[in-house]
ZAFI-680222 format. One record per residue (C-alpha): z, y, x; residue in three letters. Coordinates in steps of 0.5 Angstrom, whole numbers. Example, Ala and Ser with C-alpha at 12.3 -4.5 7.8 and 13.67 -1.06 7.14 Angstrom:
residues 2
      w      v      u  res
     16     -9     25  ala
     14     -2     27  ser
end
This chain:
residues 460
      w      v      u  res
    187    130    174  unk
    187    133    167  unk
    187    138    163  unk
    194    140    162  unk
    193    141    170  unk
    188    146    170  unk
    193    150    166  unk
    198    149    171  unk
    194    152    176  unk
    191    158    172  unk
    198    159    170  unk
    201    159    177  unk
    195    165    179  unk
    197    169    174  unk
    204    168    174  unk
    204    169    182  unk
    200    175    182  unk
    205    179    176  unk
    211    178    181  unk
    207    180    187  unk
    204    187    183  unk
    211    188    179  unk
    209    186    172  unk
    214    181    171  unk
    219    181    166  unk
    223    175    167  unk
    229    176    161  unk
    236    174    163  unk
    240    169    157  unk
    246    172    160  unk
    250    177    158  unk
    253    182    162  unk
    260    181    164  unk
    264    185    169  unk
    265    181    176  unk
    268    185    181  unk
    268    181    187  unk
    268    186    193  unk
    263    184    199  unk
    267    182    204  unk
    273    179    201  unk
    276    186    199  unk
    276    191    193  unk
    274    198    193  unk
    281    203    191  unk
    275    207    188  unk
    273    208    181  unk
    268    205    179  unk
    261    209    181  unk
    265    210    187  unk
    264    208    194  unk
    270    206    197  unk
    273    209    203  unk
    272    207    210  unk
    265    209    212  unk
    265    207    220  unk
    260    210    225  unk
    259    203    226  unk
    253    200    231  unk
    250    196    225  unk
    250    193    218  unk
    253    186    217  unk
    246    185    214  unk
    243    184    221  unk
    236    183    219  unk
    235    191    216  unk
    236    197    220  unk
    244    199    218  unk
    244    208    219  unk
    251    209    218  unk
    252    204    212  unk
    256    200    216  unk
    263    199    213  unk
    262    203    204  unk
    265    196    202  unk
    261    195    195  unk
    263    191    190  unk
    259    187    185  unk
    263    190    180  unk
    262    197    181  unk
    254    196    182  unk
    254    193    175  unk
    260    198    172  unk
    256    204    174  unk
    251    208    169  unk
    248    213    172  unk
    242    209    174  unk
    241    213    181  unk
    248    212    184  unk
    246    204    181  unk
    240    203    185  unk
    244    207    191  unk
    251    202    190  unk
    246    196    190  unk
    242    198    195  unk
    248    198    199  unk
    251    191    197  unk
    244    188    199  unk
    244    191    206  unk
    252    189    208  unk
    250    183    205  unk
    251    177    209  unk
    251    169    209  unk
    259    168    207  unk
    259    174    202  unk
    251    172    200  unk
    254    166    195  unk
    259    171    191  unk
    253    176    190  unk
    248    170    187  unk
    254    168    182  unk
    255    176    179  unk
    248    176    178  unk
    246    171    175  unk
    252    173    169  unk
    252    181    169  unk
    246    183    172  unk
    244    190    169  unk
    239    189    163  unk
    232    189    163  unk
    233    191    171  unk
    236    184    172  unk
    229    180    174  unk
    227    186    178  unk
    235    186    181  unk
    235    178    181  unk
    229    178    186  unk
    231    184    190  unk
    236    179    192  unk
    234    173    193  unk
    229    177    198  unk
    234    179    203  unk
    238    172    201  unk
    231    169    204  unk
    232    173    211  unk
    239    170    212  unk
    238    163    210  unk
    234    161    207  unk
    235    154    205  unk
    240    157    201  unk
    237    162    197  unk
    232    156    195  unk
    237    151    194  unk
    241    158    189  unk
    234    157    186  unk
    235    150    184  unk
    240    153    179  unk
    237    157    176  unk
    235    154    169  unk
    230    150    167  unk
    226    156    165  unk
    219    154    170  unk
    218    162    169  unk
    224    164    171  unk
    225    160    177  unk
    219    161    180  unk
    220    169    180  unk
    226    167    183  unk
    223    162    188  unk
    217    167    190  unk
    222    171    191  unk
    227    167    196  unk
    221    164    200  unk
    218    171    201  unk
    224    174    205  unk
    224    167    208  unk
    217    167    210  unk
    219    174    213  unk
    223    172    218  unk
    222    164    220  unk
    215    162    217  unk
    215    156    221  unk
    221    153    216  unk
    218    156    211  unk
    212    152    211  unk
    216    146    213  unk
    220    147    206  unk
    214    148    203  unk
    212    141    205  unk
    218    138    202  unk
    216    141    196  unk
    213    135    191  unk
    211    138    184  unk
    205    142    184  unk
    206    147    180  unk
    212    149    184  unk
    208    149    190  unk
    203    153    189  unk
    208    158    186  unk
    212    158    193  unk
    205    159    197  unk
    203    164    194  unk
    211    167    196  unk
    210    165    204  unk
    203    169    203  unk
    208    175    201  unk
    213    175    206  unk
    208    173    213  unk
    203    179    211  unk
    209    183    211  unk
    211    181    218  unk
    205    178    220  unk
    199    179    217  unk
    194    175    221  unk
    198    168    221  unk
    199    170    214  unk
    191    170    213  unk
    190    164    216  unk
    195    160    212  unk
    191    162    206  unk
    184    160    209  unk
    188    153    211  unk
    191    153    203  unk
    184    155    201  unk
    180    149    205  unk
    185    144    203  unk
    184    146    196  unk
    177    145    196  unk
    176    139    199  unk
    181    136    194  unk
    177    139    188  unk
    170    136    191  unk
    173    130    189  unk
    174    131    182  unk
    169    128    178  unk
    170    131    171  unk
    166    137    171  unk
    170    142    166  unk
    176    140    170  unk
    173    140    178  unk
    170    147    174  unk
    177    150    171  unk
    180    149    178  unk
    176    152    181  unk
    176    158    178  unk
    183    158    179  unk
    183    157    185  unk
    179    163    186  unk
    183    167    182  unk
    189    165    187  unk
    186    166    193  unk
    183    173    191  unk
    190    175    189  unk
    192    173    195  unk
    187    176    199  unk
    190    182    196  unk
    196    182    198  unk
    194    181    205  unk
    189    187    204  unk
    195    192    201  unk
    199    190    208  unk
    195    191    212  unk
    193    199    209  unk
    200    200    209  unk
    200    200    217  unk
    194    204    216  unk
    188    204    215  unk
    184    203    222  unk
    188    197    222  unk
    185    195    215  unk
    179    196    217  unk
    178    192    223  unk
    182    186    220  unk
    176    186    214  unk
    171    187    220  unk
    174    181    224  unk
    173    176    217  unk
    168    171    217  unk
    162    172    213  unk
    161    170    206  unk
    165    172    200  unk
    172    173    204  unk
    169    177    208  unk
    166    182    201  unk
    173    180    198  unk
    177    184    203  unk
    171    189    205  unk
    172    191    197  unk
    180    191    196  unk
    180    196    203  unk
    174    200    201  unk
    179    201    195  unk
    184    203    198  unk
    181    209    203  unk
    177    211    199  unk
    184    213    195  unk
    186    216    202  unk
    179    219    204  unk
    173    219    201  unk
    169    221    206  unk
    172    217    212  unk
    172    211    207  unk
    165    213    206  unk
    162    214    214  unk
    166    206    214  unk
    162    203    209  unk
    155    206    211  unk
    156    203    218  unk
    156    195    214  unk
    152    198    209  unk
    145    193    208  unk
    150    188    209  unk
    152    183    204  unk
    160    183    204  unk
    159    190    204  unk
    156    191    197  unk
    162    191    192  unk
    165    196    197  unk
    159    200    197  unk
    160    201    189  unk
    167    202    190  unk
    166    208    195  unk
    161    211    191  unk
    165    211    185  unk
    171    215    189  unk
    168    220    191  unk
    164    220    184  unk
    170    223    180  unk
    171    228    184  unk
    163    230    185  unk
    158    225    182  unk
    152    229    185  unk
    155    228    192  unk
    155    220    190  unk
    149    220    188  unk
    147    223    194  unk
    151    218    199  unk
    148    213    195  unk
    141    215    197  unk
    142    215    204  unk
    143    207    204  unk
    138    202    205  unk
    135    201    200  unk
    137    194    198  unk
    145    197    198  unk
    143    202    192  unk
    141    201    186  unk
    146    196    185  unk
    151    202    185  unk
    148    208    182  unk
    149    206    175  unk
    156    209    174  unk
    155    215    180  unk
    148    217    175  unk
    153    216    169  unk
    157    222    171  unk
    152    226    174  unk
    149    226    167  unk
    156    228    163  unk
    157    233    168  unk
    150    236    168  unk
    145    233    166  unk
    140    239    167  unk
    141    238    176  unk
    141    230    175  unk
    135    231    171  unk
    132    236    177  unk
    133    231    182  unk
    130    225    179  unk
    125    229    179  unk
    125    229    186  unk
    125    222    187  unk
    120    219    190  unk
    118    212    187  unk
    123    206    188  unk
    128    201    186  unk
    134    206    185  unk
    130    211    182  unk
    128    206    176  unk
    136    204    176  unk
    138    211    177  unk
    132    214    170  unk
    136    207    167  unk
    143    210    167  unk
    140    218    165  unk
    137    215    159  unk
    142    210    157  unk
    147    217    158  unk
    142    221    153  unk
    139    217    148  unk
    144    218    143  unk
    144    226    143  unk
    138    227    146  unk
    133    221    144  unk
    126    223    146  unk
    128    226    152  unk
    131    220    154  unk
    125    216    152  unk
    120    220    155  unk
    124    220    163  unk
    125    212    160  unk
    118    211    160  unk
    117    213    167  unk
    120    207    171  unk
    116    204    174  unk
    119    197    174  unk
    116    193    167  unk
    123    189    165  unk
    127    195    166  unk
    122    200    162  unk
    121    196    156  unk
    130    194    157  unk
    131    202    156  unk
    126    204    152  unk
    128    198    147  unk
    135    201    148  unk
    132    208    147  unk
    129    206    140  unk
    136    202    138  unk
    139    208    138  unk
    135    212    136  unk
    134    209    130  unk
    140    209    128  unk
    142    217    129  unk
    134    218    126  unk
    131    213    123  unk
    125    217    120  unk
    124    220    127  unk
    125    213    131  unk
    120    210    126  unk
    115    215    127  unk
    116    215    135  unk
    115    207    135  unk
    108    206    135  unk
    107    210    141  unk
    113    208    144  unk
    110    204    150  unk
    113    198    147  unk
    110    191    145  unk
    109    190    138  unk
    114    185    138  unk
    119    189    140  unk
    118    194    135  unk
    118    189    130  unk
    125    187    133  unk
    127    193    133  unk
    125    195    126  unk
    128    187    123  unk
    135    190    126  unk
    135    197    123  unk
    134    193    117  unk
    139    188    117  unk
    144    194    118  unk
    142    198    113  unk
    141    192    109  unk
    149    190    110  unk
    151    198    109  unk
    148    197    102  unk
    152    191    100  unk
    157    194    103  unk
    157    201     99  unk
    155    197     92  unk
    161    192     93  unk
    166    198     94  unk
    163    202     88  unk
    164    196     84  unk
    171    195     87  unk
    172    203     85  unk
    170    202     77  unk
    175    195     76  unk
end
């Protein structure tokens, strides 16, 4: 296996995950034309913008695996869709051609896309379809993918796409598909495609076929010798597989939160685990930071749930850092530190007075040396001595002398004069002062040559 090959694998994570998260900018070399191939074999009697005649009270859409309304006979065509310009109407009149869409007018579709689609949208348009193509056939939508050029790019937007819808509906021949499917690269982009579409449909066998995807990868990679390469895939294999993960997590919180929450809880232990607990922590706590903040508390002390602790607190830190400050608190022990750098951070820019009471109040801890850590970090630049004195009462060793040494750094830049005078007192080993004043020479130094080779550009 060779380099090239992690490239391929990196690529294929980064790729899948823009489609998947809306980022893809796939560019159409084909310009627009005006095709007006009616749907069902008929023309629309209407100008263009306007849906033809003939709305029916029928019991369902022609595109049968959508729910139809009253949609059920408006007869769009291509032509109008691609001719309208009002974008709200284009979306309406394209929204309306999907849905009546069946497998013999499905062909047509693909064909007037593909030379008109309606600029920078084409990508966005093209991949809408191919979703709802993939629902009704999906042997042919993939084999329409073949088509599409030679641009692996755009190929794989598109294949991702079709399989989706597929995978949706039929994950067994999806699947079987995928087997068929030689070239790596094309392969890992269509898994990352039946990922989308089960967690759509199915969001427990969409999980299961990513822990099935992820064990074979593994096992493929320990038998890697070369070390940088074993490594690079490695690391896109990880990529990937929280991409993934993420898909699953955002399906899941779409059907509501309960059900994101024991589908975290019903992972197995380990970085999985942590994984999902953080990207649903994410969410809820968007959607109710309290709520959020009770669920996490109850896995607090629990490895898996360290990120999502972090993730909670800075939630509920945007809108009041004190009370995350305080949450945090309430934790066990070794699930706070970790997380109350940023919460402190904020407290301190809001009101540096009331952080500055309730360290005082604090009894010695861990958290407490992370928490004076972060309020001395806040104030060095504007207030460098009281930054050093609260920095001088941390009582773990390593982080005192690491703050009180990025105290004087900042201090020395803002008042040398008064940090030089402050040093020798500081609490810092001597090697350190020394350090500390070698660096502030050297970038007084090179200000100095910098000053003089400006002035002597100025006098030419």
């Amino acid at each position: 296996m060779n380099k090239s090959m992690i490239l391929n694998a990196a690529w294929v994570a980064i790729a899948a995950a823009a489609f998947l998260f809306g980022r893809s900018s796939v560019d159409s070399n084909n310009n627009p034309g005006n095709p007006d191939h009616s749907v069902h074999g008929k023309s629309s009697t209407g100008p263009s913008g306007t849906l033809a005649s003939g709305e029916a009270n029928g019991s369902g859409s022609r595109f049968s695996r959508y729910p139809s309304g009253n949609r059920a006979g408006t007869g769009v065509t291509v032509g109008q869709f691609l001719n309208e310009r009002d974008p709200l109407l284009a979306n309406k009149l394209f929204a309306d051609l999907i849905l009546e869409m069946d497998e013999g007018s499905a062909r047509a579709i693909f064909d007037a896309l593909r030379k008109g689609g309606r600029g920078g949208d084409s990508a966005q348009q093209m991949a809408l379809f191919l979703q709802a193509w993939g629902k009704l056939n999906g042997a042919a939508a993939m084999a329409a993918v073949a088509e599409l050029g030679r641009d692996p790019r755009r190929r794989g937007q598109a294949g991702i796409a079709a399989i989706r819808g597929w995978a949706s509906v039929d994950p067994e021949a999806a699947k079987a598909y995928l087997a068929t499917v030689e070239n790596d690269w094309e392969k890992n982009s269509l898994a990352h495609g039946i990922v989308s579409g089960l967690a759509s449909s199915d969001p427990g066998a969409a999980t299961t076929f990513v822990f099935q995807m992820d064990t074979e990868q593994r096992e493929s990679i320990a038998n890697i010798d070369d070390q940088r390469t074993r490594e690079g895939i490695e690391r896109a294999r990880a990529y990937a597989f929280d991409r993934q993960l993420d898909t699953i997590a955002n399906a899941q919180i779409e059907r509501g939160m309960n059900i994101a929450t024991a589908w975290a809880e019903g992972l197995p232990e380990g970085t999985i685990k942590a994984s999902a607990f953080d990207r649903v922590a994410e969410g809820f706590a968007r959607e109710d930071p309290e709520a959020a903040a009770e669920w996490v508390k109850s896995h607090a002390g629990n490895e898996y749930a360290e990120r999502a602790i972090r993730e909670v607190a800075e939630e509920l830190g945007r809108d009041d850092p004190s009370a995350a400050v305080r949450w945090l608190a309430e934790l066990p022990d070794e699930s706070q530190p970790r997380a109350i750098h940023q919460s402190m951070e904020r407290w301190t820019k809001e009101d540096p007075v009331a952080a500055g009471e309730y360290l005082t109040a604090m009894p010695a801890s861990a958290t407490r040396d992370a928490a004076v850590r972060s309020f001395a970090n806040e104030l060095d630049g504007s207030e460098p001595r009281v930054a050093a004195d609260w920095a001088g009462t941390i009582s773990d060793e390593q982080i005192r002398l690491e703050t009180l040494s990025g105290v004087a750094r900042s201090w020395i830049r803002s008042d040398p004069e008064e940090a030089r005078t402050w040093l020798p007192s500081s609490g810092l080993p001597a090697e350190q002062q020394e350090q500390v004043l070698q660096d502030a020479n050297r970038r007084q130094d090179f200000r100095d040559s910098i000053r003089e080779f400006q002035g002597r550009q100025g006098n030419r």
